[in-house]
Each structure stands twice: as structure tokens, then as C-alpha cells.
C-alpha positions in Angstrom: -42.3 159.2 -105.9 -43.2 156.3 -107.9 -45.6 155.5 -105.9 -47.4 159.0 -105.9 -47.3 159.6 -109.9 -48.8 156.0 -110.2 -51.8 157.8 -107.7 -51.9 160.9 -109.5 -52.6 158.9 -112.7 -55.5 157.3 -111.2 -57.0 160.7 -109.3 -56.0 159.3 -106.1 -53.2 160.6 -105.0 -54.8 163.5 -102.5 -56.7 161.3 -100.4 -53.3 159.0 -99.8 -51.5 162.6 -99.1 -54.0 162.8 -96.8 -54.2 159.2 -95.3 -50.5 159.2 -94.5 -50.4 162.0 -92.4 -53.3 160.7 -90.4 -52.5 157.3 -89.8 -48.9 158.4 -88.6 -50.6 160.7 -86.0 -53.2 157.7 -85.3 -49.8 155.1 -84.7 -47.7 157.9 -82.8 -50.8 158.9 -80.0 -51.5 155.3 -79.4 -47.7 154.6 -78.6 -48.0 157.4 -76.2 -50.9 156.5 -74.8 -50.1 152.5 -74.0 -47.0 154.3 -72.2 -48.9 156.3 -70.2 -51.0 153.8 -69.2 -48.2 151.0 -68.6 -46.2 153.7 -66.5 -49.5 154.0 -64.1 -50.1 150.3 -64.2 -46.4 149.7 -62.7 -47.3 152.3 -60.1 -50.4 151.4 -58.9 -49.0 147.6 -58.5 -45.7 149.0 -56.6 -48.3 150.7 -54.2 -49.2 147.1 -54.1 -46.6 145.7 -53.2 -45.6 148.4 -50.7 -48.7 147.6 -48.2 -48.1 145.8 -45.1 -49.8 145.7 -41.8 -50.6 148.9 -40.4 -50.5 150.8 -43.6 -52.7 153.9 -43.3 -54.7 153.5 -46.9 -57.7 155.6 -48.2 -60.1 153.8 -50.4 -62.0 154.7 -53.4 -64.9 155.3 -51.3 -63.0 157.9 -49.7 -62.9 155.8 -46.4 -59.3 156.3 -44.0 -59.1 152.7 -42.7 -55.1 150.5 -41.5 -54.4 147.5 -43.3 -54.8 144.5 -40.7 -53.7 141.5 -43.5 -52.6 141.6 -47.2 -53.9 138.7 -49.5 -53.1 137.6 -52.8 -56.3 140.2 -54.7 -58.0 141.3 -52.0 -57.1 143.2 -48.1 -58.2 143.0 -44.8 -58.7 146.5 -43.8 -60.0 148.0 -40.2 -62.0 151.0 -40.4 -62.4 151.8 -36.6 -60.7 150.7 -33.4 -63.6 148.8 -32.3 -64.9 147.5 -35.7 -64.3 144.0 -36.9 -62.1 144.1 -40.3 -63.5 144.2 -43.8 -62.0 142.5 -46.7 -61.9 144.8 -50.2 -60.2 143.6 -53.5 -57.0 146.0 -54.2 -58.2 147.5 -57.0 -60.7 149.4 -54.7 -57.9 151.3 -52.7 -56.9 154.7 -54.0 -53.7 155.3 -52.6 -51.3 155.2 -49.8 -51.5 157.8 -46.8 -47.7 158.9 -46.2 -48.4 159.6 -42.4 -45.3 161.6 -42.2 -46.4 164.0 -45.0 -49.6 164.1 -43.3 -48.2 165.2 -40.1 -46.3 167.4 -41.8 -49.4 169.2 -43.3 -50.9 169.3 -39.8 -48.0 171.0 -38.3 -47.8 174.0 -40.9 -51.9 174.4 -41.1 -51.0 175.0 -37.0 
């Protein structure tokens, strides 16, 4: 109150009536989005962790391969039976194939 008559003596008090609001939505949609972004952090690095040998991944590249060795950043993946293995970083694998949810999607298309 004080505060806004000290304003409206000096012909400033509509831009800080307008300021206020602003900065309150400015503070409240980055909060929201670092939480949306820390949740999909933690569950990109849990798909991670969840990879072991002969997990059926698909990579950004939109390649089906089977993981043949997990290192620290990066994974040995093969893409074919009869190919030799290829290393990508993590980052470059989109997610993890569920094989039996995919067989399950094969079995009610039939």
C-alpha cells in the first residue's frame, strides 16, 4: 500500500501494476518448465540404466538393432545377425522396445 501511493505520486505506479503480474507468470512457467524437463531427464537416464545385453533398442535414426555391450557413454549395438557391432553414444537411442508389448501388437493386428 505504501509502496503503491509512493508510485502513484511519481506516475509510476501502472507500469509496476503491470510488472508484477508479469514477472509472477515469468517465475511460475519457468518452475514448471525445469520440472518437466528434470522429470524427462530422470527417465531417459533410468532407460539407461535399464539396458543390458540383448535389449531390443530403436535409435534415433529409426534403426531396430540388440544391445551386444553397455559402456560407461556410449553402446555396442548389432544391427543384423551377420553384421559386426557398432558403437553409438546413449544419447542417440530413442527408447526401449518392450518385446512383449510388441508381440502383443502383433497378435491383435492378426
Amino acid at each position: 500500500m505504501i509502496i503503491d501511493s509512493i508510485l502513484l505520486a511519481n506516475g509510476q505506479g501502472s507500469m509496476w501494476s503491470f510488472m508484477i503480474p508479469l514477472l509472477v507468470v515469468v517465475v511460475v512457467m519457468s518452475f514448471i518448465s525445469s520440472r518437466s524437463q528434470k522429470k524427462q531427464r530422470e527417465k531417459q537416464q533410468a532407460m539407461y540404466n535399464s539396458m543390458v545385453k540383448g535389449t531390443k533398442i530403436r535409435t534415433i535414426g529409426g534403426f531396430t538393432a540388440r544391445v551386444v555391450e553397455v559402456k560407461t557413454d556410449t553402446v555396442m549395438i548389432e544391427l543384423a545377425d551377420k553384421m559386426p557391432p557398432v558403437e553409438i553414444v546413449k544419447n542417440g537411442i530413442a527408447m526401449v522396445i518392450d518385446e512383449e508389448k510388441e508381440a502383443e501388437k502383433t497378435e491383435e493386428k492378426k
